[in-house]
Structures are given as C-alpha cells and as structure tokens.
N, C-alpha and C positions, 0 to 999 in steps of 0.2 A: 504494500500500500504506500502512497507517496505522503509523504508528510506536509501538509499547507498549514503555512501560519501567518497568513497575511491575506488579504485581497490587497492588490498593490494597483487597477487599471478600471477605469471606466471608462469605457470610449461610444461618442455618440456623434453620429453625422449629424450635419445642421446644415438648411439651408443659406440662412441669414445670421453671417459667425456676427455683425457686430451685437443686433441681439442676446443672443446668445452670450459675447462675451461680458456684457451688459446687466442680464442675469447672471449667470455664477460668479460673475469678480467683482461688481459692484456689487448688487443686490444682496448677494450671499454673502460674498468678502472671501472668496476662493483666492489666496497668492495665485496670480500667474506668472509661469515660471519660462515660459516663451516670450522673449524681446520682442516688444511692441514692431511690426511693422514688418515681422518674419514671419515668409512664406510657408505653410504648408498647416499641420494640426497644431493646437493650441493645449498645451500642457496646464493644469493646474493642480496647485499642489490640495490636497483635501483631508489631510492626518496624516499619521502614521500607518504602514501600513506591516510593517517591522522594524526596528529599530536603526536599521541602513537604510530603507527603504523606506520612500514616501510613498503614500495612498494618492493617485491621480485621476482627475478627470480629464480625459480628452476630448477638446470638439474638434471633428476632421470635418473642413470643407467643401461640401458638394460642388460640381462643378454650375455656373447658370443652366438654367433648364432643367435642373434634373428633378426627377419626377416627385410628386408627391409623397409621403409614407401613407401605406394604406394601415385600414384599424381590422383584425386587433394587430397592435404593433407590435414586436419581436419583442422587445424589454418593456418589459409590465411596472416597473419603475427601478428607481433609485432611490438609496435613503444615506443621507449624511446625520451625524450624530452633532448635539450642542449641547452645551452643559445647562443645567437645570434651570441659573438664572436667566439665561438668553432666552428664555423661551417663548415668554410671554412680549417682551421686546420684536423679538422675531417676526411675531404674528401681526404686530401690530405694523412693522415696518412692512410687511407684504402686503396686507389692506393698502398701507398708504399707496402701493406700487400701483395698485387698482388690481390686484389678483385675489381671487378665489381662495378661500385659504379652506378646506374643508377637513375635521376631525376625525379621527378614527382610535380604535384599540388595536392592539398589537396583541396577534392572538396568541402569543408564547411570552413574551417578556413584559414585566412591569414597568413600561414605561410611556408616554405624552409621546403623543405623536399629533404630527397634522401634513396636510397633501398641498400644495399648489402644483399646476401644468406649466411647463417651461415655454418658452415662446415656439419650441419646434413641436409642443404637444407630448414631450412626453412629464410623466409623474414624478413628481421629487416629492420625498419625503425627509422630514424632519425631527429627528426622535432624540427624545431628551429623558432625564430620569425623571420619576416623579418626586415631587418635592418632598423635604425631609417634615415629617407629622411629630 
C-alpha cells in the first residue's frame, strides 16, 4: 500500500483567470506564488500540505473559445480549512462580495462549514472548527 500524507495539488481550469485570480487571492487571500504577469497556470499557495511541501491551488488557462463545462461537473467541490475565528468574518466578507454563501453539516466531522460557487461554477467550501463551549 502506498503511504499518503498530504494532499499537496488542486488544479482547476478557468475560463476567465482574472476572475478567478480575483476570487482565490483576493477574496480568499490565497499567496500566489506565480509572478504576476507569467504565462501559463497560476500557483497558489493554500496550507501545508506536508511539512516540505505546500498545499496548492492551480488555475490553468483555457485557451479563448473553449467550451463551456457541462453539469454534473467532474469535481463536486473543494474545501479549504480556516481557523475558528475567521469564520464568521468570512461569511460576512462573501455576502459583501455579492455571493451566495449557503450552510451545510459535515456529515463525518464536527465542524462549521459553508458553500459559495466560484466564478467558473465550481463549489468551495469552507470548514472551520466549531467554537470552543
């Protein structure tokens, strides 16, 4: 059996990268770690994903014209982790964005979650601990 102890790669085509870069690095506050203004996919850094190794998000650029994504879409979402106080901030700074911020339970772990749709449609999720009682 192979041993994993990290997820280290998200990778997600976009049609519209400023968008996109737009959401994860502003909005979210993703480091990117691609020099502004360099051609090809767009690195950003998203935790740790082992202790050498950073957790990444990549948006790769579709070329003009390329087709739509059809539903249901191949990645059913994505979830980045925020520590407990960010949470309620979070939600709020996403309203103000004008998105959708929609709740859910985590059907294995105790912890706050919530959904916004990224600009290319696909699902980000947000999961945090629950606060300390």
């Amino acid at each position: 059996m192979i041993e994993i102890d990290g997820l280290a790669e998200v990778v997600l085509n976009v049609h519209d990268v400023e968008q996109a870069v737009a959401f994860y690095g502003a909005l979210l506050g993703l480091e990117r770690l691609t020099p502004e203004g360099q051609a090809g996919p767009i690195f950003f850094r998203a935790g740790s994903a082992t202790s050498r190794v950073p957790a990444l998000l990549v948006l790769v650029p579709l070329p003009e014209g390329a087709a739509s994504f059809d539903q249901p879409r191949t990645l059913h979402h994505l979830a980045f982790t925020i520590p407990e106080e960010a949470f309620e901030p979070a939600r709020a700074a996403l309203i103000d964005a004008g998105l959708e911020v929609r709740g859910g339970k985590h059907p294995v772990l105790a912890v706050r979650t919530m959904y916004v749709t990224d600009p290319e449609g696909n699902e980000v999720e947000l999961i945090s601990p629950e606060p300390a009682r």
